[in-house]
N, C-alpha and C positions, 0 to 999 in steps of 0.2 A: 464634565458629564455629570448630571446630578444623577444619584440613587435610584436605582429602580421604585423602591418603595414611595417614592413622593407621589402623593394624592392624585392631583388632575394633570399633571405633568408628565406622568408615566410615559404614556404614549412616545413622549417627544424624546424621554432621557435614553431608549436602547441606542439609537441611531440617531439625532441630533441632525444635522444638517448630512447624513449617510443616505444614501436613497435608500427605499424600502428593499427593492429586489439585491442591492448589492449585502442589506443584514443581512435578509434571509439565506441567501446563499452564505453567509459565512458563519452561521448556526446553523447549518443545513443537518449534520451531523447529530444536533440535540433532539433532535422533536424523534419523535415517536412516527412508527409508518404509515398510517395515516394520516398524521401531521406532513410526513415530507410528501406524502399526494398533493394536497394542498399548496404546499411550498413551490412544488414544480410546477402546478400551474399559474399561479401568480406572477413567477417569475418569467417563464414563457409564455403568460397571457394577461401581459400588465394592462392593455388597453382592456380586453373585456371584464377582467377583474374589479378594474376602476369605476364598473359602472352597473352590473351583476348585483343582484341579491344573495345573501347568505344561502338561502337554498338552492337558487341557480350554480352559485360556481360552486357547491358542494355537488353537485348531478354532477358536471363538467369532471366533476376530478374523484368522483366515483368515491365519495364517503357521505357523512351525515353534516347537517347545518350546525350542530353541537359542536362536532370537530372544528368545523370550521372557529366556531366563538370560541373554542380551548385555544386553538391555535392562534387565535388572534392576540388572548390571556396572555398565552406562553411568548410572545415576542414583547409582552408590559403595556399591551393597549387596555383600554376598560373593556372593550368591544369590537363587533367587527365593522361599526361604522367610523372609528377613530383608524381602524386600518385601513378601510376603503378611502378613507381621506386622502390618509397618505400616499395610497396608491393614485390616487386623483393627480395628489399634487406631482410626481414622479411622471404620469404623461403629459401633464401638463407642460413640463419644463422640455420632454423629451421633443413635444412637439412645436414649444416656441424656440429648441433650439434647430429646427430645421428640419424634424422629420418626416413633417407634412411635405414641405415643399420639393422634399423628393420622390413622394410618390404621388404629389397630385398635380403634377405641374400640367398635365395635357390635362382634356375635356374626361367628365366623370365616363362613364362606360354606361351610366342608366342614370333617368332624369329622381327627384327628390322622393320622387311618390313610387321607388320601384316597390315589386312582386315581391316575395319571398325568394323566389323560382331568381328572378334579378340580383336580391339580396348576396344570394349561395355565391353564382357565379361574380361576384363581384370579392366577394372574402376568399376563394379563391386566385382569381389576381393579385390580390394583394399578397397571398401568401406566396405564391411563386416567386414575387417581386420583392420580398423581404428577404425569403431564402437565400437568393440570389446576393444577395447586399451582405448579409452576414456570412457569407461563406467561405472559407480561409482559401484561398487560388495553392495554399503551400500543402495544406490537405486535401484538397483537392487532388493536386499531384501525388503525392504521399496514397491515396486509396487507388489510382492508377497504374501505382507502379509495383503495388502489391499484389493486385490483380494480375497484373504483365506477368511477375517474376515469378506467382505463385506455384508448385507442383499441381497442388488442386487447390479447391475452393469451396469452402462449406460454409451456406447462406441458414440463417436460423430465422426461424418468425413462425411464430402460432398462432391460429385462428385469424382475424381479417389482413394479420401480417403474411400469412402462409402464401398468400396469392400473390403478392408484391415477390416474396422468398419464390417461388415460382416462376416469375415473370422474369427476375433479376439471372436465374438459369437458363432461362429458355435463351436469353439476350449471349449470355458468355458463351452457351452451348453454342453456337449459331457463328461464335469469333474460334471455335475449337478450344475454348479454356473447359478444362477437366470444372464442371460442377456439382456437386448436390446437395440436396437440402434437405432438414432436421426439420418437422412443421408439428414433430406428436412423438411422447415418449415411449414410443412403438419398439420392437424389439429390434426392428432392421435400423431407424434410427438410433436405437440407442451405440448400434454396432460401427454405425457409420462416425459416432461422436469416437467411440475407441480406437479410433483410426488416424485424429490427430496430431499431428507432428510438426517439429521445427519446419516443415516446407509447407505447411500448411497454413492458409488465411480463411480466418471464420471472420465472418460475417452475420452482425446480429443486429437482426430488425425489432423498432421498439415503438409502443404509443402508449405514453402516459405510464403507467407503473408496467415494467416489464414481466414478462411473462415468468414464473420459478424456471423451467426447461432453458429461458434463453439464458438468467442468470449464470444456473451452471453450468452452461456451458463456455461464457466467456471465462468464466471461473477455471473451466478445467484446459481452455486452451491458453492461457495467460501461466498455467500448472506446466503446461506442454512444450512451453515457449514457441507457441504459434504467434504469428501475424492475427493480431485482431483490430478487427474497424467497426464501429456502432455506427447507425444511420438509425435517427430519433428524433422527436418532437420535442423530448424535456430535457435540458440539459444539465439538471443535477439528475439524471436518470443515473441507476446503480451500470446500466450497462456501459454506459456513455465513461463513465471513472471506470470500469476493467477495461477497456478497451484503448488502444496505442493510436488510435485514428479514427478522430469526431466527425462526423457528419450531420447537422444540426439544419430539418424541416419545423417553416412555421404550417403549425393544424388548425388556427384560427377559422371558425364558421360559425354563422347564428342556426345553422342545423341542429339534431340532436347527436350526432357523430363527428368527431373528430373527420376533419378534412387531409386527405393523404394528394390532393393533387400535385402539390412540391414535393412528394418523395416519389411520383411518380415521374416525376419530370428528373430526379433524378438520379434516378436506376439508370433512365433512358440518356442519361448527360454522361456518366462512369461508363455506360458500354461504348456509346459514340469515343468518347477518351479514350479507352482499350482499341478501337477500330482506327483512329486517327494513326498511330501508334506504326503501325501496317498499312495501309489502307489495300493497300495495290494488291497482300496476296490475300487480304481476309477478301477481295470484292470477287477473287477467284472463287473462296472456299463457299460463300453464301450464293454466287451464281448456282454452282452445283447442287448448292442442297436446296433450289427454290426447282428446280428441272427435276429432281426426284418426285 
């Protein structure tokens, strides 16, 4: 490995034949927090990273273009186009080793010249169908059977999280699981957080740099030795490391928002999982509460 300090070679000497997202992830720890915005989305958004302007993926990940060129500094490139390189070359490889041809093997969904409107719904696709792919079947079960076993369940998510945190009770309520939800450091919330305990499974909703509220509260339920499960876009998110059980959505979209269609799919994938479970007497309990 040569020296950091060499000249034009910088670039090459952090990570040498290392792909770029596996450094970053393992300096994830050094950068500074606006630096690890950055970090997270690169590495949860290598494809549009690879291709993105300095000030585009600085919007995407909610800091400044500067950041972004310190950040590119601090990993020993000259620039952020010696990083975009490398990030080039990393999909590059990922997609001659096969990544394409598992998700393009049928006919496209929209012909070359689509809509914007076309564009959306198609990076949604995609994302359901990546989620899907990277999903552990063992965590999966694991977030199930937490759910199953729990006394109650405390879902956390603020502001465009709060309505998924919403959605994800209305679903349990409806199976008879005890839930509810922390969306605002309100006083009733805050009383419902003091209420954590060993029977307890929190639930923490996340996109892109987590909310302080949801922080601490994984913080204070991991204090509590609660059941904790993250369901999140970034996977060096702070929530995603407190938490005993990963759930990992792609939010890929050429919109100006993060895309939640794979975590809504599956909120709705966890309660079917909790329903399978019973089926015979939840289809009792949901008949009666559809005739009220």
């Amino acid at each position: 490995m040569k020296p950091a300090s060499a000249p034009t070679a910088a670039p090459e000497a952090p990570h040498g034949h290392q792909a770029l997202s596996a450094y970053i992830t393992a300096r994830f720890d050094e950068f500074s927090r606006s630096q690890k915005d950055v970090a997270q989305y690169i590495v949860d958004h290598l494809d549009e990273a690879a291709f993105q302007t300095a000030e585009e993926l600085a919007r995407r990940a909610n800091t400044s273009s500067s950041t972004v060129v310190r950040f590119s500094q601090a990993l020993g490139f000259e620039g952020f186009p010696e990083l975009q390189q490398a990030a080039r070359d990393e999909y590059r490889r990922r997609t001659a080793g096969g990544a394409a041809d598992a998700f393009g093997s049928g006919a496209p969904l929209f012909s070359l010249d689509h809509t914007e409107f076309e564009s959306s719904l198609a990076a949604d696709h995609v994302n359901v169908e990546d989620t899907a792919h990277k999903l552990s079947r063992s965590e999966v079960e694991a977030a199930i059977d937490a759910i199953v076993s729990a006394e109650k369940v405390l879902i956390a998510g603020t502001d465009q999280m709060a309505f998924f945190a919403s959605y994800l009770r209305h679903l349990l309520m409806l199976l008879d699981v005890r839930a509810e939800i922390v969306a605002s450091p309100s006083q009733e919330a805050l009383g419902r957080l003091s209420r954590i305990d060993e029977r307890t499974l929190v639930i923490g909703l996340s996109a892109g740099r987590p909310h302080p509220l949801i922080t601490r509260t994984m913080k204070l339920a991991r204090h509590r030795r609660a059941t904790t499960l993250a369901i999140t876009d970034a996977t060096l998110s702070e929530v995603a490391r407190l938490a005993r059980i990963r759930l990992y959505y792609s939010s890929n979209t050429p919109a100006f928002v993060r895309s939640h269609t794979a975590l809504l799919s599956i909120i709705q994938a966890l309660a079917y999982g909790v329903y399978s479970r019973d089926a015979q007497s939840y289809d009792v309990r949901i008949k009666a509460f559809r005739l009220k």
